[in-house]
N, C-alpha and C positions, 0 to 999 in steps of 0.2 A: 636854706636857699638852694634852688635845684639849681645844675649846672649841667652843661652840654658838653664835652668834649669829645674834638675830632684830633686823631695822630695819623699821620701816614707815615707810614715806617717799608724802608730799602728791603730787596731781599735777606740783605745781609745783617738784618736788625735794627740800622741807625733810625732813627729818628729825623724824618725829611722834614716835616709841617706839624703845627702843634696850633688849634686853635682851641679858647676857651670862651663860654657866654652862660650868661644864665637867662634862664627861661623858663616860663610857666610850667610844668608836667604836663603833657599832651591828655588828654581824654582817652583811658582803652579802655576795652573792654573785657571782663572777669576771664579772668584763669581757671578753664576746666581741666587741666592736667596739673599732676605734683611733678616731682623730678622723677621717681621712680616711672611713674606711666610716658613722660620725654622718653629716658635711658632707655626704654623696650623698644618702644615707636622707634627711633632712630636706629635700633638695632635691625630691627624689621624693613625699616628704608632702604637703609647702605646696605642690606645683606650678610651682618656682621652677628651670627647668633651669641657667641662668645668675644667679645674684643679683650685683649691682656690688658689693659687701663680704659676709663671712660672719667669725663666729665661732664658736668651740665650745669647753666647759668643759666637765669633769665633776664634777660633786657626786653626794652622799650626798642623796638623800629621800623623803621617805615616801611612799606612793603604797599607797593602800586598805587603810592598818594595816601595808605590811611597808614596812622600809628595805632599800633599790636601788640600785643605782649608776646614774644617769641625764646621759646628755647633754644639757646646754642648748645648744641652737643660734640663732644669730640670723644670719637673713638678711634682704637688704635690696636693695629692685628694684624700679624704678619707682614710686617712692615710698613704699611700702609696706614694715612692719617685719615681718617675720615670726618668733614665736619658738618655737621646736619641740622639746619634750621627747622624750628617746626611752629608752626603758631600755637601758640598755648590757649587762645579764646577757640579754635575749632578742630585744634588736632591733627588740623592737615599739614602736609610736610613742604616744605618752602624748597627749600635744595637741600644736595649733597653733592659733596666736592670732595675728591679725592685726592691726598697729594703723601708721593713719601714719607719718612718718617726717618727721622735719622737720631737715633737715642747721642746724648751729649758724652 
């Protein structure tokens, strides 16, 4: 049973709004990138040849009215977060948002 959830979460962590639904799987279109071709691209993006950690996930979202299969990337270098959508049906780079980085 697919399920939607949306959280908005305080700078501080908490947990403001929590809604859940289920719903069909939107329609997207095929995934011409793997993770490793994300992880370069994103690195190529943000400017980051080398980052000291990196992540990447794919999700389902929406992006100017159609649903995409997109990679979220996060890298992380010289203190800096950087996190970098890219559409995985066309390899082009959605954003990058830059925000500090403060190790726990």
């Amino acid at each position: 049973m697919p399920a939607r959830v949306e959280l908005l979460l305080r700078s501080d962590g908490r947990l403001v709004h929590l809604t859940a639904d289920t719903t069909p799987d939107p329609d997207l279109p095929p995934v011409v990138m793997t993770e490793a071709d994300a992880l370069a691209a994103a690195r190529r993006h943000a400017g980051v040849p080398a980052p000291e950690e990196s992540t990447a996930g794919l999700v389902a979202e929406e992006v100017d009215g159609e649903w995409r299969p997109v990679w979220s990337v996060e890298l992380i270098a010289s203190g800096t977060r950087r996190l970098v959508r890219i559409d995985a049906a066309d390899a082009e780079p959605i954003t990058v948002v830059e925000r500090p980085h403060h190790t726990p």
